[in-house]
N, C-alpha and C positions, 0 to 999 in steps of 0.2 A: 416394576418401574418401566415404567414408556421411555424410548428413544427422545421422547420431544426432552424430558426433563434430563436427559443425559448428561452429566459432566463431560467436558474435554477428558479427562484422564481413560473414561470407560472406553472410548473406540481408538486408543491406541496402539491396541495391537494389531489394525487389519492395516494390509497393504496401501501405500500410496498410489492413487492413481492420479491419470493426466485430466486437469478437470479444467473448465473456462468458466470464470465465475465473475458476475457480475454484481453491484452493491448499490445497497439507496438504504439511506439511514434517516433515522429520525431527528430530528433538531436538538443539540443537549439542552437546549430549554426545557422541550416535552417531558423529560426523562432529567433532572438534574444530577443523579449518579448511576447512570448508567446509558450507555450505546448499544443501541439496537441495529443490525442491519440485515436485508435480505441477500443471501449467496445463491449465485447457482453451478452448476457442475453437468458437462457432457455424457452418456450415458456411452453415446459412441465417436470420441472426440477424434479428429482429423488426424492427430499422432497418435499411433497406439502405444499405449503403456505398457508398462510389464505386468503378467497378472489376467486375468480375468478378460474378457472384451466379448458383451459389452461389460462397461464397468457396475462393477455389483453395488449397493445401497451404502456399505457399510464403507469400503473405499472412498467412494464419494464423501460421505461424511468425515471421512477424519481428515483428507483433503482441503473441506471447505474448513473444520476448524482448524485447522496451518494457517491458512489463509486469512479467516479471521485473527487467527496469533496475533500474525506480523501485519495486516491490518489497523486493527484495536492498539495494537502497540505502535503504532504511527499517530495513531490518532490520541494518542493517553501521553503518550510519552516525546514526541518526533524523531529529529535524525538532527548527527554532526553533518556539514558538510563540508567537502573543498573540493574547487570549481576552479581548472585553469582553461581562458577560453583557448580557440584554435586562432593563432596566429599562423597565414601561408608566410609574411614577408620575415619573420623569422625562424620559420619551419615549426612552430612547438606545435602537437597536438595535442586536442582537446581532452582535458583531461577532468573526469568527475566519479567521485568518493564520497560514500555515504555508508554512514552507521546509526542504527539506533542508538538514542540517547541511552534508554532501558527494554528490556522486553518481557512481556506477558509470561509466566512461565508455563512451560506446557504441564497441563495438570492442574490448572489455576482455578478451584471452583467458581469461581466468579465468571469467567467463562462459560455458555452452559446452551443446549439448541434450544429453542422453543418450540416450534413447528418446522414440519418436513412433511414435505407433499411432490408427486410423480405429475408432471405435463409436460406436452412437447419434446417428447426425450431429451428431458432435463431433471436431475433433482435440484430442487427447491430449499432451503433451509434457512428460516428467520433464524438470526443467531441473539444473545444477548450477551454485554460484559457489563457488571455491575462495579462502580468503581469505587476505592477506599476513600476514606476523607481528604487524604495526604494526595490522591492523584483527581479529585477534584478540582483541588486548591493547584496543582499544577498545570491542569486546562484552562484553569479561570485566571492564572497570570498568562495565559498567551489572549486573552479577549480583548486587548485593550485597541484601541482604535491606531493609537500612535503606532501599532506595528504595522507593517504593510500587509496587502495579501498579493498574490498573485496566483497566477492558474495558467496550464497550460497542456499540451496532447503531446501523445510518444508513442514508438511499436517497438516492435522486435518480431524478430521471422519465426514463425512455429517451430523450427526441429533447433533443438532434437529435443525440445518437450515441457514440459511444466514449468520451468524454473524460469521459459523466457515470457512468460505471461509477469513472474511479478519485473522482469528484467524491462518487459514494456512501461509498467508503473516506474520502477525507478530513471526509466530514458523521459518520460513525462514531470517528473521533478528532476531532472536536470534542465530541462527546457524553462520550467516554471521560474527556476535560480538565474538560469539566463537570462531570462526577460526582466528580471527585477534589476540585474548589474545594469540593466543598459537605460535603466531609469533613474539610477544612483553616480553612473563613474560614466562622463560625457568619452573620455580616451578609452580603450579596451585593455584592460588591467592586467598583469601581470599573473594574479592571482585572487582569490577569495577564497575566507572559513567563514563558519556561522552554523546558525539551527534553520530548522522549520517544524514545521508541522502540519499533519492534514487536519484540515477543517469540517471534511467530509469523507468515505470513503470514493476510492476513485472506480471511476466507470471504467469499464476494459468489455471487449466487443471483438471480434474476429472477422477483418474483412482483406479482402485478397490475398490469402498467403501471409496475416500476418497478426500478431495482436496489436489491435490499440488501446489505448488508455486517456483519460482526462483525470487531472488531478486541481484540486485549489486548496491553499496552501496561506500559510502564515509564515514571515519569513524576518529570521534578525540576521542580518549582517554582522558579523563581531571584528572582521578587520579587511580591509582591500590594498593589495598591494600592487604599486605601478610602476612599471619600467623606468628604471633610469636612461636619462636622455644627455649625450655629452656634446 
């Protein structure tokens, strides 16, 4: 058996390393039950990881399938959220909370690499997730036009390590939720809950000291609450 056809389950025993991974997917038209996207991962990433350095093949990969996880499970499934902005004139800070709705589980054959290739000192790895009929039918109720979309960029500072790369992606949908309130609630609200979901996987990139992210997004508001005024 090649690595290319390798389940998510087979390379989880090697260690986690710090990887910077970037994504482009294919259209779910192309593919109507399944997402395809390309990852990549540092060989010798600006924070050193624990472990190995440089980072060895195998670390990289089960790195970039985490990543896919909670990826694919953004994109299959979305997120709860609640969103209070920053108000100075009444001191509240801003506040933003997000859950997946569901998640991929680790082990999930349907999960699975396809191709892994070395350039640039970067590995490489087209990944695939092939999806059930029941999580089709639950991407193809978020398609409908009457939802909004929105899109929007985020960072977060490299150290101390891997976790602020997806920490960039979720400051990138909180911006993305931001920009949608301020198109829905003319006053600055009190509070917001609701879903989203990605439409795409999000691009994330490394420049000065920090990660970036873009994300675009699909987005229900389920209730918005506004200050009482006396």
């Amino acid at each position: 058996m090649t690595l290319a056809s390798v389940p998510i389950i087979r390379i989880s025993r090697t260690c986690i390393a710090l990887a910077l991974l970037t994504f482009f997917s294919l259209p779910l038209g192309a593919a109507e039950n399944r997402l395809v996207a390309e990852f990549w991962a540092e060989r010798q990433p600006l924070i050193r990881p624990e472990g190995d350095y440089p980072v060895r093949r195998e670390a990289a990969l089960e790195q970039i399938l985490r990543e896919a996880q909670w990826t694919f499970s953004g994109m299959v499934y979305g997120y709860r959220f609640y969103y209070r902005p920053f108000d100075r004139a009444r001191q509240v800070p801003e506040q933003f909370q997000l859950e997946l709705h569901a998640e991929i589980p680790w082990g999930d054959p349907s999960l699975s690499v396809l191709t892994v290739r070395h350039a640039d000192a970067r590995y490489y790895a087209q990944l695939q997730y092939r999806m059930a009929d029941f999580q089709v039918a639950w991407v193809d109720g978020w398609q409908s036009r009457a939802i909004p979309r929105s899109a929007a960029a985020g960072e977060a500072v490299l150290w101390p390590g891997l976790e602020q790369k997806r920490a960039a992606v979720e400051d990138a949908l909180r911006m993305a939720v931001r920009e949608h309130l301020r198109t829905i609630s003319p006053n600055k609200p009190h509070s917001a809950t609701g879903r989203l979901i990605l439409t795409a996987p999000p691009r994330i990139w490394i420049d000065s000291g920090v990660y970036r992210s873009s994300v675009e997004i699909k987005v229900r508001v389920d209730e918005v609450a506004q200050y009482e005024y006396h």
